[in-house]
N, C-alpha and C positions, 0 to 999 in steps of 0.2 A: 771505263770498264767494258764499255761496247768495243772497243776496239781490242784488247783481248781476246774476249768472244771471237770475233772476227777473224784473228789471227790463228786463235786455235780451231775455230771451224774450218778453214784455209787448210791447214796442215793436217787434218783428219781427213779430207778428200783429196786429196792429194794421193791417199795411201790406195784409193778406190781410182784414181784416173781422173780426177778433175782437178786442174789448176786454175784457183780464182786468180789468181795474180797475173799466169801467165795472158789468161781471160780479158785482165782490165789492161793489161797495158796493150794486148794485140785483139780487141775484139770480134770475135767469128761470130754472125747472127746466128749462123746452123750451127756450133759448138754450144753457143747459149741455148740455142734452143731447145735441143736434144734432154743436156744436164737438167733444163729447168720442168721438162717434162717429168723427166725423172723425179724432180723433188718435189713436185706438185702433185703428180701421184702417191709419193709416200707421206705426205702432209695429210693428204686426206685420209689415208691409210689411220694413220695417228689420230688425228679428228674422232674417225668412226673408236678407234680402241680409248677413246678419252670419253665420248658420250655412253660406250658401253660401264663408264663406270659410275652411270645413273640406272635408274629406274625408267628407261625410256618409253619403251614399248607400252604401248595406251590400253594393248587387252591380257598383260601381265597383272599376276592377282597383286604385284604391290603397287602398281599404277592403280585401280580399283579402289585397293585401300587407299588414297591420296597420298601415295608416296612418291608419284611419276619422276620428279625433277630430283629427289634425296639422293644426294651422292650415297653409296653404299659403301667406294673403294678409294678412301680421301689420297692414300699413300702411291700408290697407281696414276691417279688424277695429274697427282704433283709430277709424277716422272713423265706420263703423257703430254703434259705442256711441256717439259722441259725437251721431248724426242721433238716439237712442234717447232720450238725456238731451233735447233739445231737444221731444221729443215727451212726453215724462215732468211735463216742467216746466209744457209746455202743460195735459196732461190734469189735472195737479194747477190748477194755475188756472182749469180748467173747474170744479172742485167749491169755487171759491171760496176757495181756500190760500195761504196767501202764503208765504213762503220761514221766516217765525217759525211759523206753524201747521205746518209738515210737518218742523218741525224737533221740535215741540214730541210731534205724535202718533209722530215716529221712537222720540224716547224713550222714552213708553208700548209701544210697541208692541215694543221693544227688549226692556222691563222681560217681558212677556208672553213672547214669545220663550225669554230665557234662563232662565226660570219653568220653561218648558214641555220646556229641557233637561233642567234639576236633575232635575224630575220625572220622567223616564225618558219624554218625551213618545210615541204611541201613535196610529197612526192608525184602528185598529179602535176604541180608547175617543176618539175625534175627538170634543170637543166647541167649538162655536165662543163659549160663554160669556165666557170670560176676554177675550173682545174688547169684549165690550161696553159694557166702562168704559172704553173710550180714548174720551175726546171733545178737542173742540177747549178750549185752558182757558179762550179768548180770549170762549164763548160759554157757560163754566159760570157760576152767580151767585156 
């Protein structure tokens, strides 16, 4: 199903000037970077219009009454993650990913993660080493 997604967020931007495809197989770092500008700022965009459909604000009379965290706009919420996935998919195809490479570093990244439970993970002893064996496998020899 990821790779749907994938194919249909492809040909949605497409209609706006960005080709993931022509992207992955001819990579431009200043073409990546540009578009992912682009979708990193409408991510956050979406972010902010997903937490406005909480109670956020701390000196709002329903944060007072203990409402702060209450979704108010459940129907909203759901279309706002769903503008987020759309932007997600995008930025991941700005660094050239396709729906089997982010599927592939999930899993590494997964394995790092639940490592970093076991471990009693720590953010005073924070170190970012353990990430630097997730590569793509599609581009190890």
């Amino acid at each position: 199903m990821l790779e749907e997604l994938f194919q249909h967020q492809a040909e949605l931007n497409k209609r706006i000037g960005f080709d993931a495809d022509k992207l992955h197989d001819n990579f431009d770092p200043r073409v990546a970077g540009e578009w992912l500008n682009n979708y990193i700022m409408a991510a956050a965009n979406e972010l902010e219009e997903l937490r406005d459909c909480m109670y956020w604000k701390h000196w709002c009379k329903e944060a007072r009454d203990g409402r702060r965290f209450e979704i108010h706009d459940l129907q909203n919420a759901r279309v706002e993650v769903i503008d987020i996935l759309f932007f997600w998919i995008s930025m991941a195809q700005c660094l050239g990913l396709n729906a089997n490479d982010v599927m592939d570093l999930y899993r590494q990244k997964l394995k790092v993660n639940q490592d970093r439970q076991t471990n009693n993970y720590s953010m005073a002893a924070k170190k970012e080493d353990d990430n630097k064996s997730i590569t793509l496998s599609r581009e190890n020899p």
